[in-house]
N, C-alpha and C positions, 0 to 999 in steps of 0.2 A: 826488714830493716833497711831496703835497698841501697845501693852502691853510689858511690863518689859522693854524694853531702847527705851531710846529718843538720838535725835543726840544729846546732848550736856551732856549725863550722862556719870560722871567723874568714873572712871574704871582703878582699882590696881589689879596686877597682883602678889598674893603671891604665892613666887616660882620664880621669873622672873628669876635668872641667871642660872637654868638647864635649861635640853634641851628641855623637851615638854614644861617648864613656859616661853623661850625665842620665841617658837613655836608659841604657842596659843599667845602672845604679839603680833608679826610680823603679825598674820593673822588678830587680830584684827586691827590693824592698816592699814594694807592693805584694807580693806572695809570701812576705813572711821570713826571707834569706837575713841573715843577719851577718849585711853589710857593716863593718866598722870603721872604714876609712877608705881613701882615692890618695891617687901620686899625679903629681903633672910638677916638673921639674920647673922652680921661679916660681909657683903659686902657692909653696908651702904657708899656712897659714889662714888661707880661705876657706869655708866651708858652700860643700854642693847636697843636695837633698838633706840636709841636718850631719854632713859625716862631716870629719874635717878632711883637710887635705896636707898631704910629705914632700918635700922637692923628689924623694928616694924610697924606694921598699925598705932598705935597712933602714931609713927614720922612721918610718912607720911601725914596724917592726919594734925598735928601738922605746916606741911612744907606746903601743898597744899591744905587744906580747905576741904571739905565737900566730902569724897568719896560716890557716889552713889553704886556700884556694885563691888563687888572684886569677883576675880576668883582666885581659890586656884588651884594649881597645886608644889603638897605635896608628900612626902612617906605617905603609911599609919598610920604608925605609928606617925606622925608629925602633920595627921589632926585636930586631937582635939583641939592640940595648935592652929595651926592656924585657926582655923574655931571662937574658943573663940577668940581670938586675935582681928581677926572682929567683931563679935558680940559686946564687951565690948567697942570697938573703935568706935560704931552707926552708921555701915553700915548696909543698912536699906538693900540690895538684897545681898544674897551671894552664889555662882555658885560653886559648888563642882564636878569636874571630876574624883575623886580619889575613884577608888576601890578598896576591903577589907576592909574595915573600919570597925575595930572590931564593933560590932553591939552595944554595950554600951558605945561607944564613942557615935555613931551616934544618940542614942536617948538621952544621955546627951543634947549636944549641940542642937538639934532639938528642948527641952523642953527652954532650955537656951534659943533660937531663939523668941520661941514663947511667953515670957513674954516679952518681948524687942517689939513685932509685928516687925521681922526682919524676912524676906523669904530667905529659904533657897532652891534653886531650884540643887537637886542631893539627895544623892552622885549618883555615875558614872554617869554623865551628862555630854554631850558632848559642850552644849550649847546651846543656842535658836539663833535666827534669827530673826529681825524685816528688811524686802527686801528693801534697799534703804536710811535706816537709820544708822544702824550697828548692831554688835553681839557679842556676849558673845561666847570665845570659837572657837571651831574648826570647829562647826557644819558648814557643806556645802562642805569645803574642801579649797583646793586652791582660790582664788579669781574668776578665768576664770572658774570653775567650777560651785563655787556659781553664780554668775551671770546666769548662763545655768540653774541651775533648779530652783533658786528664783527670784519671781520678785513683786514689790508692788500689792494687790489686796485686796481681801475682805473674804478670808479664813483663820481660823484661822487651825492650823493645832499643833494637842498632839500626842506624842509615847514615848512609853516605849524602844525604838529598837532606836539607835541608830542610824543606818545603814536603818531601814524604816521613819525616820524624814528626811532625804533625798529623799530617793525612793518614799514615801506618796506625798510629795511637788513636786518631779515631776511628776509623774502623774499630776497632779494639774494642773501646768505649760504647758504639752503638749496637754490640754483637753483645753488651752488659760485661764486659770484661772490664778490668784496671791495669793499671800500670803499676809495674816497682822501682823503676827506673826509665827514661826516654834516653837516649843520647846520639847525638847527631856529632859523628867521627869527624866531619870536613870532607868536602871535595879534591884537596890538595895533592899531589904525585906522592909525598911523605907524608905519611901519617903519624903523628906522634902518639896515639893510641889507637891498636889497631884491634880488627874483630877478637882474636885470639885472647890479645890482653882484657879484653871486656867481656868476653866466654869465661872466661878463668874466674871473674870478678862472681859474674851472677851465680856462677857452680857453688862458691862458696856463700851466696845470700840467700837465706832461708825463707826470705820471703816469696823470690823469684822461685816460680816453681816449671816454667815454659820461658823460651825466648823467640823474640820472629826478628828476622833482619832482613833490610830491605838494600841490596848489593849493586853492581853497574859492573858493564864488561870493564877491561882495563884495569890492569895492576893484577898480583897473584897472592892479593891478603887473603881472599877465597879459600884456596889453596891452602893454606895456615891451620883453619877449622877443621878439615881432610885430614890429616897430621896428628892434629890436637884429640880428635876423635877417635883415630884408629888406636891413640896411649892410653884412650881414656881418661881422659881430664876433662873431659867437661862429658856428660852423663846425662843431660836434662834432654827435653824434647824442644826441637827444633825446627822453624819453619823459615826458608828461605826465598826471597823473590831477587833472581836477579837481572836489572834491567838490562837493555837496549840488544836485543838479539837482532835487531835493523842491522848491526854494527858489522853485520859478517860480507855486505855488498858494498862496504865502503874501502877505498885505498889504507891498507895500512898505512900506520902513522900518523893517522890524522885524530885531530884531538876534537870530543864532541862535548860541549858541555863543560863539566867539572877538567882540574887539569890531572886528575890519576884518570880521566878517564879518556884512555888515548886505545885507538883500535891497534892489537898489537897480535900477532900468531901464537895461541895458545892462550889466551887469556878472553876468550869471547864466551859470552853470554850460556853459550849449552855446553861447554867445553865446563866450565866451573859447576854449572848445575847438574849433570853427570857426575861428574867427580864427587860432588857432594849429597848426591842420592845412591853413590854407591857405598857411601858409609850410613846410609840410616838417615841422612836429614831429610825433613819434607819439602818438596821443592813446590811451590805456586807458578801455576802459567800465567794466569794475570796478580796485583800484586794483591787485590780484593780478595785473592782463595787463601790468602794469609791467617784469616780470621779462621776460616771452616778448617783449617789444617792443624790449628794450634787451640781453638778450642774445646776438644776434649780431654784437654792438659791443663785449662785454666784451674 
């Protein structure tokens, strides 16, 4: 059945009349998501790829009934509006692509999110994937693209990399595997959906019958699955790659890459993969052994 969109989840795109909000519209729609309308505050009125467009989520809302997911595609400085905008309007998923986001917007709204039980999957998320169904976002690429490395199956598939939520899924694809879901969490210090919350998801979707996740030293979400696993809540077979083991000859505190991913004591690359090979996961030395470790669970 895979997790976070179904074909018929209704999907607003705040931001729709710039260029990446008309972008990510087009591609969603190109796959089949069924886009119903875009927000840009002053342009209520207009129409972008055939949707119309709200000054507001509650107008939107108001005009088309029960939004399932909105994708925000914002200045940083604009997020906090619009991420509250959705939150207060009772969209129950909401997909954040937007980098920089000062760091106490982000845990505002995040905390906001979470009395509401409203998911928030980002910031800098490029978008998930459900192969067959539709997707949130850019994640994949072009359509003739996405089609080439996703295809329906029974892997569920996390990354913090952007750019490896692709490369993971195909590997995936070319080892004759599928996907039940993609999703690309964001490079961000907060995470508004984190591995645990996304383990939980696929334990309960019966189509997901394996997960591989592709992780980075820095931050102790790692940690979380350790936890989650020794209570038994999530029960499926698991393969985990986590990058940048370079990271242990560099000065703590310095940030490489992604901004969760900062060299910190105790949160480095073999320190997490230990930890999580001592509960039963499978861990990958390179992130290519992802495939041979999880395919006899496909």
């Amino acid at each position: 059945m895979a997790i976070l969109i179904q074909k018929d989840s209704a999907v607003l795109v705040q931001g729709i009349t710039g260029k990446e909000g008309q972008k990510a519209a087009a591609a969603m729609l190109e796959y089949g998501t069924n886009v119903v309308g875009g927000v840009r505050p002053g342009k209520a009125g207009e129409v972008v790829e055939g949707k119309p467009v709200y000054d507001t989520v509650q107008d939107a809302v108001a005009a088309l009934g029960q939004i399932d997911v909105s994708a925000i595609y914002v200045p940083p400085f604009a997020a906090k509006q619009a991420m509250m905008e959705a939150i207060d309007a009772g969209v129950l998923q909401i997909n954040v692509i937007v980098e920089r986001i000062p760091i106490q917007d982000t845990a505002y709204c995040l905390a906001a999110a979470k009395e509401k039980n409203i998911q928030i999957i980002g910031p800098s998320s490029l978008g998930y994937i459900a192969p067959g169904i539709g997707r949130i976002g850019v994640v994949g690429g072009p359509k003739q693209l996405a089609d080439e490395v996703f295809m329906p199956g029974s892997i569920g598939i996390i990354s913090r990399s952007g750019g490896m939520t692709n490369e993971v899924s195909w590997q995936i694809r070319k080892a004759g595997m599928g996907q039940s879901t993609a999703v690309h969490v964001g490079g961000d210090l907060l995470m508004g959906t984190t591995y645990v919350d996304l383990l939980r998801q696929f334990e309960m979707d019966e189509q997901t019958k394996a997960v591989v996740l592709f992780g980075e030293h820095g931050g102790s979400y790692e940690f979380g699955i350790v936890e989650m696993i020794q209570k038994k809540e999530f029960t499926k077979p698991l393969a985990v790659y986590v990058g940048g083991k370079f990271a242990n000859v560099l000065p703590e505190g310095m940030n490489i890459g992604h901004a969760g991913a900062i060299v910190a004591r105790g949160q480095s690359a073999e320190e997490k993969s230990k930890a999580l090979a001592a509960v039963g996961v499978m861990i990958a030395d390179k992130y290519e052994d992802l495939v041979t470790r999880i395919k006899p669970y496909a």
